[in-house]
N, C-alpha and C positions, 0 to 999 in steps of 0.2 A: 170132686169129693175131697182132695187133698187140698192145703194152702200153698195154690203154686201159682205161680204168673206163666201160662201159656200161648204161646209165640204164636204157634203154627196153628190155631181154633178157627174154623169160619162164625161158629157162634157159641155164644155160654146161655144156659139155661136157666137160670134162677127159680124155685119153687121149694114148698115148705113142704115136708115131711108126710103130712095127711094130706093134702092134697095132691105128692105124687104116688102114692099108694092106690088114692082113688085112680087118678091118672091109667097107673100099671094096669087095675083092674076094670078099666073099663066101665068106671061111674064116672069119669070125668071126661069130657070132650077136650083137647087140646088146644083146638081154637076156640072154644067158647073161654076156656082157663087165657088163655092170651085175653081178649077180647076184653073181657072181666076185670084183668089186673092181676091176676093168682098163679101166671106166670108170666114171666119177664124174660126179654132173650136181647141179649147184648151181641149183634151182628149182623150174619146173613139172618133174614126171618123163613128164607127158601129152606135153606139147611133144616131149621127148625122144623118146619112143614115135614121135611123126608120121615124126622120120628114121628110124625102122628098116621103114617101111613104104615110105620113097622109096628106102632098098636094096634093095628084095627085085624 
């Protein structure tokens, strides 16, 4: 959220503002949002994966 360079990340998430709203609420699938291009994850993809199991 902030403009900082972090060291210690296994991954950074990249996604636009509607589309993590959707996300949050459960009209967007996480890996389908990967899959598609509507989210982007700069790293581990495993890490990634753990948040789409703390949405569900």
């Amino acid at each position: 959220m902030e403009p900082y360079d972090y060291h210690d990340r296994n991954c950074a998430i990249t996604i636009n503002s509607d589309d993590f709203n959707k996300l949050i609420s459960g009209k967007l699938d996480p890996v389908a949002a990967f899959t598609i291009g509507k989210l982007k994850v700069d790293g581990d993809v495993g890490k990634a994966l753990e948040l789409s199991k703390l949405l569900k």
